[in-house]
C-alpha positions in Angstrom: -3.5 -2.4 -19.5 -4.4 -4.8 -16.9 -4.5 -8.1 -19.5 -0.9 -6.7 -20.8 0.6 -6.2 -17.2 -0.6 -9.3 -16.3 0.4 -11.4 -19.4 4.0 -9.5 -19.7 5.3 -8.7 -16.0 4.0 -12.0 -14.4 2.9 -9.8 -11.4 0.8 -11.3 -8.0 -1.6 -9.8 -6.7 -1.6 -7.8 -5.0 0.1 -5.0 -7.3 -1.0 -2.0 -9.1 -0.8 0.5 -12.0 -0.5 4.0 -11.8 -1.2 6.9 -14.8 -1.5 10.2 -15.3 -2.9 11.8 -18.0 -6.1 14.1 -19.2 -9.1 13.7 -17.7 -12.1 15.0 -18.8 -16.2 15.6 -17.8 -19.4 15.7 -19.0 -21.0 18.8 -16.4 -19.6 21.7 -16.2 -20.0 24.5 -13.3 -18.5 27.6 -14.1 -18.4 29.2 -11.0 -16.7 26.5 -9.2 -12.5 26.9 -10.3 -10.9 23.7 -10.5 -13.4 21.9 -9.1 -15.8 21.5 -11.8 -13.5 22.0 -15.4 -14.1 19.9 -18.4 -10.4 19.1 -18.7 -7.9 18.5 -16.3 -5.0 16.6 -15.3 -5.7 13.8 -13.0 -3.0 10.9 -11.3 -4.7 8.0 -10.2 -3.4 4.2 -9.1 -5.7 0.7 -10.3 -4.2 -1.6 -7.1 -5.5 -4.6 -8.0 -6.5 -7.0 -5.1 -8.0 -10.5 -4.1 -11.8 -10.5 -3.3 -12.3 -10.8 0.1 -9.0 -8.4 0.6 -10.3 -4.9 -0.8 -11.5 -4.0 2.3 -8.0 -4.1 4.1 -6.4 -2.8 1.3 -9.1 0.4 1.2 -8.2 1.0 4.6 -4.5 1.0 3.6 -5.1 3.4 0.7 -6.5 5.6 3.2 -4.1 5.8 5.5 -1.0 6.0 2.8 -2.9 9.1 0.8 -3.2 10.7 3.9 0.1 10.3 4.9 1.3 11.4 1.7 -0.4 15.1 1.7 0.2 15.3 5.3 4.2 14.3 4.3 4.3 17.0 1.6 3.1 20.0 3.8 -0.6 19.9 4.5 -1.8 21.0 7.8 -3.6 18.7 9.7 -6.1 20.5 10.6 -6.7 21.5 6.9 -7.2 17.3 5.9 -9.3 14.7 6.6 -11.0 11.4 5.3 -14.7 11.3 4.9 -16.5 8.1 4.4 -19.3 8.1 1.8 -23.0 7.7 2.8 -24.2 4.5 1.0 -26.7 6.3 -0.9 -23.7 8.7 -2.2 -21.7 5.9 -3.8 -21.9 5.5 -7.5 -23.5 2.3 -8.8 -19.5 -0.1 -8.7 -18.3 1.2 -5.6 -18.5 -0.9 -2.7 -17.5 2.3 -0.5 -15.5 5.5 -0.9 -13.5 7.3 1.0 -12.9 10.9 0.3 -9.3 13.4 1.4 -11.2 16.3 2.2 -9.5 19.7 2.2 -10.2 22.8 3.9 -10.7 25.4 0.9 -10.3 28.8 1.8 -13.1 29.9 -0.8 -15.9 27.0 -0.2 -17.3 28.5 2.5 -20.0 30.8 3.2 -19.3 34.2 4.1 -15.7 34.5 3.6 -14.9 31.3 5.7 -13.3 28.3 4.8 -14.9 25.3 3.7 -14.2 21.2 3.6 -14.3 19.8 0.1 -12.8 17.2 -1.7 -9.4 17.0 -2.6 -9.0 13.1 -3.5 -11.1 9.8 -3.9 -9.8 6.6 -2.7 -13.0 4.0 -4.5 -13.5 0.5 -4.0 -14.3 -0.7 -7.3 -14.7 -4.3 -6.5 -14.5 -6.3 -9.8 -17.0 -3.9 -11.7 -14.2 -2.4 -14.1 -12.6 -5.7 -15.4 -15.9 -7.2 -15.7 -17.2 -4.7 -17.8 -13.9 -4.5 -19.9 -14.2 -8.3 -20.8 -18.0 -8.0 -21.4 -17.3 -5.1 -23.7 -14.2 -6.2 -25.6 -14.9 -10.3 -25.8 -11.2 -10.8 -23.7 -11.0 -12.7 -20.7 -9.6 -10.3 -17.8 -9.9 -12.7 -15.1 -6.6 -13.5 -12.8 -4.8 -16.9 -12.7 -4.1 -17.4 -8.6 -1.3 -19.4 -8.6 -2.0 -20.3 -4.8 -5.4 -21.5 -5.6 -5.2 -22.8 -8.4 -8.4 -20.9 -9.6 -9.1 -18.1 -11.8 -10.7 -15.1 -10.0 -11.3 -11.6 -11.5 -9.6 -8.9 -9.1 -11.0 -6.3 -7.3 -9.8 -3.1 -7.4 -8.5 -0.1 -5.0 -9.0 3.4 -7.0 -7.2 6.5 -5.3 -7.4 9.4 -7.9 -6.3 13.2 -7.9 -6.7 16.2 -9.5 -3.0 17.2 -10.3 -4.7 20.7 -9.8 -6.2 20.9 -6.5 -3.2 18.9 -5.2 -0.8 21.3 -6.1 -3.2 24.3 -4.7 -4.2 22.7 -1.3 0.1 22.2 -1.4 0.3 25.8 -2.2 -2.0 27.5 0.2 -0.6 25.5 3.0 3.1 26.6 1.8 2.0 30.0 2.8 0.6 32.1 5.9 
C-alpha cells in the first residue's frame, strides 16, 4: 500500500502504516503452542523513514513497544529488549531488536524461560526495492526538502495478537 498512501494521503516521511491480519508459516513445531502455528493473527506497523534516520527511529520503536506492554500490565521483570547477534539477522535487516517475555513454560525443569514476544526489524530499503523489482512500479519517495527521490527505509515492529494477549494474561494474574 505504500505507492497508494503515498500517491493519495500526500504524507512526509517520516509516517507509517499499520495492519492486522492472518499471518501464516512455512515450519511448523507442534510441541511449541503459539509459538510455532501455521496460522495466526499478527499486528504489525511499516514506519517508513529517511536513510540515514532508521537507526534513531529503531531505537524509538524500541523504547515505544516497550513502553506499550509495560503500560498495559507487564511486569518488568517479565520484559526485556534483546539485540540480535549479526549472524542471527535475516538477509534485509540491518539489525533487530527482540521484546522478550518471560514464559512460564520455556524453561527447563518447571522454570520460566525468556522468549520472544515481539520483533522490532530494520528493514532498510530491502522491501520497497524488491516490490518495484518484482511489480515494474516505481516505489521510490519524492523528498520535497531535497528535491531528490530516495526509496525509504523502513522500521518493522510486529506481534503475535496471541502471545500478546497471553503474556497480558499471565501477568493479569498471581
Amino acid at each position: 500500500n505504500f505507492g497508494n498512501v503515498v500517491d493519495t494521503m500526500r504524507v512526509k516521511l517520516p509516517f507509517g502504516i499499520a495492519q492486522i491480519g492472518k499471518a501464516f508459516r512455512n515450519e511448523i513445531t507442534t510441541g511449541n503452542f503459539l509459538f510455532r502455528v501455521r496460522e495466526f493473527e499478527m499486528m504489525e506497523l511499516e514506519f517508513f523513514v529517511k536513510p540515514g534516520e532508521d537507526e534513531k527511529w529503531h531505537d524509538y520503536w524500541k523504547t515505544e513497544r516497550l513502553k506499550w506492554f509495560l503500560d498495559l500490565g507487564i511486569k518488568k521483570e517479565n520484559i526485556k529488549l534483546q539485540d540480535l547477534p549479526k549472524e542471527e539477522l535475516a538477509h534485509y535487516s540491518k539489525g533487530t531488536t527482540e521484546v522478550w517475555y518471560n514464559w512460564p513454560f520455556l524453561g527447563s525443569q518447571g522454570k520460566p524461560g525468556w522468549g520472544e514476544l515481539e520483533g522490532i526489524a530494520n528493514r532498510t530499503d530491502y522491501d520497497l526495492k524488491a516490490h518495484a523489482k518484482a511489480s515494474g512500479k516505481d516505489l521510490s519517495y519524492f523528498d520535497e526538502e531535497t528535491k531528490q527521490k530516495i526509496v525509504p527505509y523502513v522500521i518493522e515492529p510486529s506481534v503475535g495478537v496471541g502471545r500478546a494477549l497471553l503474556a497480558l494474561l499471565l501477568d493479569s494474574y498471581s
